[in-house]
N, C-alpha and C positions, 0 to 999 in steps of 0.2 A: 431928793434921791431916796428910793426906797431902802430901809434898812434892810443887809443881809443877816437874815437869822439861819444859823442850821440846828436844829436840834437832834442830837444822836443818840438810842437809846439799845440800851445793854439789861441784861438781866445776872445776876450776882451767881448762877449754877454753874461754879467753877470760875475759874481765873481770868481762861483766855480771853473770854467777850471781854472785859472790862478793860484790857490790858490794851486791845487794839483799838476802844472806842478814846478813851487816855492817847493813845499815840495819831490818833485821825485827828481829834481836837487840835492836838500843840501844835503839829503841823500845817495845819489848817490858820490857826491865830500865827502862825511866822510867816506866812503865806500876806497875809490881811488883815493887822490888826482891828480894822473898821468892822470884822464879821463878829457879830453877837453868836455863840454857842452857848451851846445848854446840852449836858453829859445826865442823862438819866439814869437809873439802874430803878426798872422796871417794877423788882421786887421790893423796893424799898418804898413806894407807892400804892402798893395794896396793903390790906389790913396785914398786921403785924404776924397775928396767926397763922394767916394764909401762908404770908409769905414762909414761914418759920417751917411749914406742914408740907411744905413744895418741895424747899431745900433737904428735908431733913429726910423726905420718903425718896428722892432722887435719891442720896448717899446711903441710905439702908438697902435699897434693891439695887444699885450697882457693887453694894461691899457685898451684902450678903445673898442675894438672889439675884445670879446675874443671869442665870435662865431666863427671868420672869422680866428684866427689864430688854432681852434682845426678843422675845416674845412680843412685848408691847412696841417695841422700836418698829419691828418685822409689818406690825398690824396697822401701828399708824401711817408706813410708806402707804397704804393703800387708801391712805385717805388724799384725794386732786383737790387742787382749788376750789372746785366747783361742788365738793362734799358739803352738805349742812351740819355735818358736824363740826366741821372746823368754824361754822359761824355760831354757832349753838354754843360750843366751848367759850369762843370770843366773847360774846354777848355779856355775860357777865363783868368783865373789864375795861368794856367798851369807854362806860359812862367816866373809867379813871383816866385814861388815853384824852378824851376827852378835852376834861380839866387842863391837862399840862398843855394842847394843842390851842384852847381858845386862852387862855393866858402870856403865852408865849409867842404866837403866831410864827413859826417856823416855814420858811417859802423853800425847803427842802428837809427831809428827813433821812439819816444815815440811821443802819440798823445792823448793829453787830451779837443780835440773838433771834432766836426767828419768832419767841415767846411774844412780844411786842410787834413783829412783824406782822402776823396771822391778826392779830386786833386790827391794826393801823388798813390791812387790804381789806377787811369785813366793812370800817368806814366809807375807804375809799368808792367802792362797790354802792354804798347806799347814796353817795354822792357827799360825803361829809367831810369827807378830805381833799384837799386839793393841791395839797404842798406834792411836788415831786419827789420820790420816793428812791433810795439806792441801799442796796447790801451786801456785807461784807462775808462771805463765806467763811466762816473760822476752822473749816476739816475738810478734807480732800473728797467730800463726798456731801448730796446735801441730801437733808429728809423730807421728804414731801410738803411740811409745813412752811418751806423755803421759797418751796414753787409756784410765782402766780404772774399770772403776766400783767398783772398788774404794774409790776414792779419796773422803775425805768429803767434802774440798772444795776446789774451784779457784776459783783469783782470777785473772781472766783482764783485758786491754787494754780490748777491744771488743765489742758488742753483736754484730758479725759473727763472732767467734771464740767467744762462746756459743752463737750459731746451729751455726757446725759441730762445737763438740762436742754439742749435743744429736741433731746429726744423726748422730752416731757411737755412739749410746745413751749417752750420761751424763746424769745424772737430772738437769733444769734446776735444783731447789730447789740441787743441789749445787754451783751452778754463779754466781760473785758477781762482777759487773764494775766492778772498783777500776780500773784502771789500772794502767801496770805501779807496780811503788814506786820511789822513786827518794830519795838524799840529801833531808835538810831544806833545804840549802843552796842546791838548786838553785829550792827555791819561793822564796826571798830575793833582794831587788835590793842588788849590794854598791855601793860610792861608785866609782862610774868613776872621778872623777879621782885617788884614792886610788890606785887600781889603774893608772892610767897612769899615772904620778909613778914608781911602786912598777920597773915593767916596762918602764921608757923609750916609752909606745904614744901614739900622735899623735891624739889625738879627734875634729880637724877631717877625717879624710882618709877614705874610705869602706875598712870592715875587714872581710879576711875569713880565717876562722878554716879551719885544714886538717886533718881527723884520720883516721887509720886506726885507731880504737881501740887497745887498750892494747899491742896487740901489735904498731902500729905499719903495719897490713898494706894492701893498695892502692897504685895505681899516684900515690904524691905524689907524684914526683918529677915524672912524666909532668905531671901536671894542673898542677903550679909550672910545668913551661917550656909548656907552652900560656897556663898567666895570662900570663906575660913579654910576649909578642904585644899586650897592652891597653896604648895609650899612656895611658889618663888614671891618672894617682896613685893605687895602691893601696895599703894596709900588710895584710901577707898576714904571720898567726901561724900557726905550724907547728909541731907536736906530734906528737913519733916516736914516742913511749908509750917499748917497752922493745926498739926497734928502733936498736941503737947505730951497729950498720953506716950506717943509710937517717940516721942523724941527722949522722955526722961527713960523707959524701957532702954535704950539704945546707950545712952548716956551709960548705964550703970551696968552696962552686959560687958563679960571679960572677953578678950577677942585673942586672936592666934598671933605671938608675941614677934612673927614675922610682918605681919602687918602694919599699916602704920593708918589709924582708923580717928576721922573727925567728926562730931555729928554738929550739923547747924539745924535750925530751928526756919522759921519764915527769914528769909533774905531778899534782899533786892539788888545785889553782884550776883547772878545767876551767869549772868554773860565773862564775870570774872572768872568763877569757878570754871565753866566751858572753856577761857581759855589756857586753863591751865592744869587739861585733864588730856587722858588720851584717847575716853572710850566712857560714852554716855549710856545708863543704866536706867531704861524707864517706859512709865506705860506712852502710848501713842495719841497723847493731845495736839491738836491740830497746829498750835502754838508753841507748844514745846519740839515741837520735831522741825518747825521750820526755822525756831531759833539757832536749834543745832543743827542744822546745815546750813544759816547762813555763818555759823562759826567754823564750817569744816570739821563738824566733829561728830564722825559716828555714832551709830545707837545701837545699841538690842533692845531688842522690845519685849517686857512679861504681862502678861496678864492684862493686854489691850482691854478698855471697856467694850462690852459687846453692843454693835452696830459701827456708831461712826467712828470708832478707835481704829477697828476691824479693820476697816475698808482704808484709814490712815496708816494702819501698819501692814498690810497688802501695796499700797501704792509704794513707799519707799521703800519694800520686800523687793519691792521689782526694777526697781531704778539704783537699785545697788548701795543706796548710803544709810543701811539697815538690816538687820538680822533679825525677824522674828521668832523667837525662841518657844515654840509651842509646849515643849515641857521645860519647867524650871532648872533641873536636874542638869542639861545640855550647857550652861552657864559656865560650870567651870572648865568644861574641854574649849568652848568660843573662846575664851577670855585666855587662858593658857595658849591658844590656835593664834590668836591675833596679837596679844602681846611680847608670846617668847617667840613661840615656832614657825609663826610665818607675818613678819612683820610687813610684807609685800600685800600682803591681803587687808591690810588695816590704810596702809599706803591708797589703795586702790578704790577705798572707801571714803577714804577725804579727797581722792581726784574725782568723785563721784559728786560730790556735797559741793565742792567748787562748780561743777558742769552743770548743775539744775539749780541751784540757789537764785534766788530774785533781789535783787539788794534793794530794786528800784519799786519796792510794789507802793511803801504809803505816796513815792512823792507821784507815782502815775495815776492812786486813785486820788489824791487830794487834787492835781491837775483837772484830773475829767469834773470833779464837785464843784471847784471854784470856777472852771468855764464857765457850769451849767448855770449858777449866779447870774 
């Protein structure tokens, strides 16, 4: 009998990839233990530099020149499949792609970054690949590097993000709307008072949760001294991810003696803190906003990265279980509007989060992978 191999490969810019190709994995081995997986992270495979000079100019031109990275976003949509740039770009990482393919021999490949996906179609295209090919959309929106029809099959958010890849030519049968996947944990209600006991956290006081994803990134600091401004009693949880600097700054700032203010560092209870907040504070990752709505818990959204944040904080703008806040300033009237004066309007945000939530997306796309076996 031939061994099943899947090898799934992720790239480290940002959290979410890694997070969903981790939860396809486990699922997949509780599925079949007899299946061989191999969890790649793409960047950790090219030379160290590289990798170091990729990560570090992505997080400079989305902190500090976010013109110039929705500029370059805008330019690359315009690059199709069928562009030589995108093989020209490829080519050089071809020969690493490679290595892990003829070593491993993988008879399907899951790709939850498109960084590694645009290598893997340039093989396939030359005849060099032959493994079956699937990916996992990680944002409500995809960039042209996503698009090729090459690809057997995409598990994409939304009924709207099938529309415009079909509009892109990608053959609809290929084309399956799970949601994005997310931990099991986060379909799970854990014991509030367990978890407030646990974390010193006040249940009576209206709470609200602050994140810049894992990297810590976004103006918190800013959006904490505008909550300060709100006389009525907040406890406001804050999580720098692996932003040590923006964490000790937070630590050591004096805050408004009505408040009731925690700051955490990288955690892995995110799903804890969500369920024992009233009202989620953060930019629009494709991952973080589907966590919190499978936990029924609203968001505002500040200072979305420009491109596919955009288009993630546009889509939940519109299906009601979000609040894009285009100036920062508007924060303390929302937060004051939904937590004292119209508590019907925060109500109506969590019956939102319930009515589009996907609980089922890893075990529908692990389903369709383990058929194709």
């Amino acid at each position: 009998m031939e061994q099943k191999r899947i090898l799934i490969l992720t790239a480290s810019i940002g959290s979410g990839h890694d997070e969903v190709a981790k939860t396809i994995g486990h699922k997949l081995l509780e599925k079949d233990q007899q299946i061989q997986i191999k969890i790649i992270d793409f960047m950790q495979i090219l030379h160290p530099s590289i990798s170091k000079l990729i990560i570090s100019s992505y997080l400079k031109m989305i902190g500090l020149f976010p013109s110039w990275y929705h500029y370059l976003y805008q330019w690359t949509m315009k690059i199709n499949s069928n562009n030589k740039v995108k093989d020209i770009i490829s080519y050089r990482y071809q020969k690493k792609l490679l290595q892990v393919l003829d070593e491993f021999k993988p008879c399907l490949i899951v790709f939850t970054n498109p960084f590694p996906l645009s290598i893997a179609i340039s093989l396939k295209k030359k005849g060099m690949l032959k493994a079956k090919t699937a990916t996992i959309i990680t944002d409500y929106t995809a960039h042209s590097v996503w698009m090729d029809g090459l690809v057997d099959y995409y598990f994409v958010g939304s009924h709207q993000l099938k529309k415009d890849l079909i509009r892109e030519g990608i053959h609809e049968d290929r084309i399956i709307i799970t949601g994005i996947p997310v931990h099991y944990k986060f379909m799970q209600k854990v014991d509030q008072i367990q978890i407030a006991n646990q974390y010193q956290i006040e249940l009576t006081i209206p709470t609200l949760l602050i994140m810049g994803g894992g990297l810590g990134l976004g103006p918190i600091e800013e959006v904490i001294n505008i909550i300060q401004e709100v006389n009525m009693p907040l406890q406001i949880l804050v999580v720098t991810g692996r932003n040590e600097e923006l964490k000790k700054i937070l630590t050591e700032k004096i805050y408004n003696k009505k408040h009731l203010i925690k700051i955490f560092g990288y955690v892995d209870n995110v799903n804890e803190l969500m369920d024992v907040s009233d009202l989620l504070i953060s930019k629009a990752g494709g991952l973080t906003m589907t966590e919190a709505m499978n936990k029924e818990l609203p968001v505002l959204i500040v200072n979305p990265i420009p491109g596919q944040e955009e288009v993630n904080a546009s889509f939940f703008s519109k299906i009601g279980t979000a609040i894009w806040l285009q100036q920062l300033q508007d924060i303390k009237l929302v937060i004051q509007e939904l937590l004292y004066n119209n508590p019907l309007k925060l109500k109506e945000m969590k019956d939102k989060c319930k009515e589009y939530k996907r609980p089922r997306a890893v075990e529908i796309i692990c389903k369709v992978i383990y058929a194709e076996l």
